[in-house]
C-alpha positions in Angstrom: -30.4 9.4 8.8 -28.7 8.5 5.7 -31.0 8.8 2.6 -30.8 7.3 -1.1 -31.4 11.7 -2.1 -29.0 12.5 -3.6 -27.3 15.7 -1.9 -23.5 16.3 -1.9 -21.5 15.9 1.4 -23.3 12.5 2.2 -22.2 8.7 2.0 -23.5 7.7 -1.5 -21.6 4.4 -2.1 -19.8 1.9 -0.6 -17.4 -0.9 -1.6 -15.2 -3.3 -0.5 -11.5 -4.2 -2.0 -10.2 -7.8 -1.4 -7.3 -10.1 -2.5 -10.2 -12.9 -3.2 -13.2 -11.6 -4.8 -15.0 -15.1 -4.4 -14.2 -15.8 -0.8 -15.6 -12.2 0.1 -18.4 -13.0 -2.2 -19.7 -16.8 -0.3 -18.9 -14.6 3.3 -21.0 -11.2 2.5 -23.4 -13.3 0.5 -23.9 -16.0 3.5 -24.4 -13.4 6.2 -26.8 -11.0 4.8 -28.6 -12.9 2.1 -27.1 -10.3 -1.0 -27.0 -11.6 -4.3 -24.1 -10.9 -6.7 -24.5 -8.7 -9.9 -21.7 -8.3 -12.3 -20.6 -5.1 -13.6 -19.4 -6.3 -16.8 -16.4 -7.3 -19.3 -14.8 -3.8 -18.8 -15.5 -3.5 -14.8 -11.8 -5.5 -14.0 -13.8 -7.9 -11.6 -15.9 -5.1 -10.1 -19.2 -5.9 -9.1 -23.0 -4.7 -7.4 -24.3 -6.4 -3.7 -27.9 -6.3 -4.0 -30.9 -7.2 -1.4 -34.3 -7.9 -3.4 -32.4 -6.6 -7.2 -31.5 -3.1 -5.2 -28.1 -1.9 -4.9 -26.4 -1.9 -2.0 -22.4 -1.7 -2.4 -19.9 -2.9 -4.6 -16.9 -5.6 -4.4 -13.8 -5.9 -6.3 -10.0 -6.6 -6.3 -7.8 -4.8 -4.8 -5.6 -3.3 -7.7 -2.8 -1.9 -5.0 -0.5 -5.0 -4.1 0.2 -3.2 -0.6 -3.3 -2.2 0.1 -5.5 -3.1 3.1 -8.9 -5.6 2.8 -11.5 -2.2 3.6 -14.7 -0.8 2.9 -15.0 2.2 1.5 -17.4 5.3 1.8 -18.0 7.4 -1.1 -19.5 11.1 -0.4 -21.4 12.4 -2.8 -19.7 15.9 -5.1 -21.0 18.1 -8.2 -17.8 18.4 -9.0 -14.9 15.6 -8.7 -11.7 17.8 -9.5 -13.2 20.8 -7.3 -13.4 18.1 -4.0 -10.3 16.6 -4.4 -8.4 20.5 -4.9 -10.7 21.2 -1.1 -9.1 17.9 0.5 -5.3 19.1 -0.9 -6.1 22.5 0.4 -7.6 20.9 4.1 -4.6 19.1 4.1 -5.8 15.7 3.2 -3.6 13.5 0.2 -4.8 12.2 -3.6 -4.8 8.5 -3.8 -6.4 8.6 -7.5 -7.6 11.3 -9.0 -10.9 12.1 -10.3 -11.5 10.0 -13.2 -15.0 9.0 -15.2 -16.3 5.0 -14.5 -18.2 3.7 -17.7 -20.5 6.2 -17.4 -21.7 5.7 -14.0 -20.1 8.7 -12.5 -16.9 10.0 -11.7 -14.6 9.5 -8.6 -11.8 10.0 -6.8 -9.9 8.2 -4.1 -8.5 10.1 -1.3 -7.0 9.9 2.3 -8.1 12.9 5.2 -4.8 14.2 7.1 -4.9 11.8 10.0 -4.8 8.7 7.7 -8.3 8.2 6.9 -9.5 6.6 3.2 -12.6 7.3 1.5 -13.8 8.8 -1.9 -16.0 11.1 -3.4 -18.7 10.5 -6.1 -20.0 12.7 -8.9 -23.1 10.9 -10.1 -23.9 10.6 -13.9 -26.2 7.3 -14.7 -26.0 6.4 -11.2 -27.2 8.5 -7.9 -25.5 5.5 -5.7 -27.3 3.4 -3.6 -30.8 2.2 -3.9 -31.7 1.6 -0.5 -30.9 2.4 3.3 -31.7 2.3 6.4 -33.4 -1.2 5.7 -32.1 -4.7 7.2 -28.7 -5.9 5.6 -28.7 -1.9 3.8 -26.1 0.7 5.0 -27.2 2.6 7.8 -24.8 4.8 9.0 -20.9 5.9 8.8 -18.7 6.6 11.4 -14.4 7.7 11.2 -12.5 6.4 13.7 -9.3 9.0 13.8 -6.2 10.2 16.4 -7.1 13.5 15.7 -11.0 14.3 16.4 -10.9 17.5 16.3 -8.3 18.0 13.0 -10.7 15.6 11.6 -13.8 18.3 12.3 -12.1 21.0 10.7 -11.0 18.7 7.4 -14.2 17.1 6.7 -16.5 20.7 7.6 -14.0 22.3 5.0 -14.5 19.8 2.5 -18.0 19.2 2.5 -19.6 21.8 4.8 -20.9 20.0 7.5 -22.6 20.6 10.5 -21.1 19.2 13.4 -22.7 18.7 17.0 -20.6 16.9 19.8 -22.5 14.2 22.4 -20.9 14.1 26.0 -20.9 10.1 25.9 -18.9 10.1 29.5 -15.7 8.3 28.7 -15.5 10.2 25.2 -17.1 12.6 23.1 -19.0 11.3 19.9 -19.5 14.1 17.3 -22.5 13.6 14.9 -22.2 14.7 11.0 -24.9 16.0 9.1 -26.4 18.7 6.7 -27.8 20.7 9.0 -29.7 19.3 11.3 -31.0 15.7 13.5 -32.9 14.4 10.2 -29.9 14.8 8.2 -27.6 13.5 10.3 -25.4 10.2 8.2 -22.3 9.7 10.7 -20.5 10.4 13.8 -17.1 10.9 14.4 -14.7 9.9 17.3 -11.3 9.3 19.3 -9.7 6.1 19.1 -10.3 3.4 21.3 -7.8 2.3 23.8 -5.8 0.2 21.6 -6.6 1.6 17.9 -3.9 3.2 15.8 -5.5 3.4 12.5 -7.7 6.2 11.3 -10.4 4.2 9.4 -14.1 4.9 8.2 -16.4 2.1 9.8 -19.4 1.7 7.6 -23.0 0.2 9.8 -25.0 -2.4 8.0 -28.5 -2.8 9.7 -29.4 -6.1 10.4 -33.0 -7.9 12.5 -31.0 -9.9 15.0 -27.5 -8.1 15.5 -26.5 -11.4 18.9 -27.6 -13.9 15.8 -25.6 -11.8 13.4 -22.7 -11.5 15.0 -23.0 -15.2 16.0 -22.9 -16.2 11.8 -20.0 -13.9 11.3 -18.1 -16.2 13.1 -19.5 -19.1 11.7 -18.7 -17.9 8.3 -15.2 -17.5 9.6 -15.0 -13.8 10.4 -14.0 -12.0 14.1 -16.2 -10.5 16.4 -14.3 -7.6 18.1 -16.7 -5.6 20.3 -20.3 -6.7 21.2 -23.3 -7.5 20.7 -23.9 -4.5 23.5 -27.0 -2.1 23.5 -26.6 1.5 23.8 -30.0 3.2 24.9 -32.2 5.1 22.3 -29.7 4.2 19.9 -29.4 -0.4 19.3 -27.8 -3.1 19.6 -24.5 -3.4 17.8 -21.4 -5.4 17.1 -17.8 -4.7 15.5 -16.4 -7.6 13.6 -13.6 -8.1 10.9 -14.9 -10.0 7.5 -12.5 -13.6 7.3 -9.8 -11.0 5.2 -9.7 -8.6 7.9 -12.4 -5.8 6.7 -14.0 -4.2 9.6 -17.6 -3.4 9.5 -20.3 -3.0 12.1 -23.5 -4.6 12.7 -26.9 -3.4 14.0 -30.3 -3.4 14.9 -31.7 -0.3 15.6 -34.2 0.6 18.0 -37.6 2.0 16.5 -39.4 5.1 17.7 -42.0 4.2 20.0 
């Protein structure tokens, strides 16, 4: 399960770029009750998504004109430059390089070799998120790719995974993690029929996924799969925000 420890490899951070900051802001803020904290005069419009004054993501304009609304997952690195030179040599692309962030930390913004965006993070004041796991709190990651198995060997390389693969009948659903079950932070998978795009899809927990997914809606987003239950695992939905970021919702089921 994800964990707000830091250790390299794992999903430390997420954010969100959009075209209209305050749109995303009323959405995000309706749904799951966040509040809004500002990063400050130097932060270009970037700013925190908190639950109870604990940090959950970030939100900020998108600074590429051609750029897609998406969320973001930032995997935690010791070193910034050394990651992004693993992803050239796995095969993967530089979208920005590694580059400090007022002190927070450092990142850089890269793409895996099937198309896939995400980032790494090199923490200096700040480890990442505060919590997890936790109603309207990330809790869990999962890539969406054409190529599941190219997308093993590129993300093990990278960040030295271990990898175990779940017969789930009509596909095979591969489950990241740092060595074992209590570690494990994502999954990996095929496309659906119908997907192109190679895309990290990032799980906010929620109490009531069917009322959830019925106030995504509401608030003028898309529900695209669900509410549907999947034993020893939830209930969970797919939906697009009202600017087209995808997300996914759920309510996990508790050990007995």
């Amino acid at each position: 399960m994800l964990s707000t420890d830091y250790t390299p490899g794992t999903p430390r951070w997420i954010d969100l770029g959009t075209p209209d900051v305050a749109a995303t802001d009323a959405f995000y803020t309706s749904l799951f009750g966040w509040a809004k904290e500002d990063a400050g005069p130097d932060a270009g419009g970037y700013g925190f998504y908190t639950s109870a004054g604990k940090r959950i993501g970030g939100v900020g304009p998108m600074m590429d004109p051609g750029a897609t609304p998406a969320w973001t997952v930032y995997f935690g690195s010791d070193d910034a430059e050394a990651a992004v030179k693993a992803v050239e040599q796995a095969g993967g692309t530089v979208r920005m390089p590694a580059m400090d962030v007022m002190g927070f930390g450092r990142m850089a913004q890269l793409t895996d070799p099937q198309g896939g965006e995400f980032a790494v993070w090199q923490p200096q004041q700040t480890k990442g998120f505060d919590i997890v796991n936790v109603p309207v709190s990330l809790s869990w990651t999962e890539l969406h790719t054409a190529d599941a198995e190219g997308a093993r060997a590129f993300y093990t390389s990278v960040f030295g995974w271990t990898v175990t693969d779940n017969d789930m009948g009509e596909f095979v659903y591969t489950v990241a993690s740092m060595g074992g079950d209590e570690s494990s932070f994502g999954g990996l998978m095929g496309h659906f029929p119908g997907e192109t795009e190679t895309y990290w899809l990032p799980y906010f927990e929620v109490a009531d996924c069917d009322a959830t997914a019925a106030k995504v809606t509401e608030l003028g987003g898309t529900l695209l799969m669900g509410p549907a239950s999947l034993d020893g695992v939830g209930r969970m939905a797919s939906v697009r925000d009202p600017h087209g970021s995808l997300f996914s919702i759920i309510t996990s089921e508790q050990p007995s």
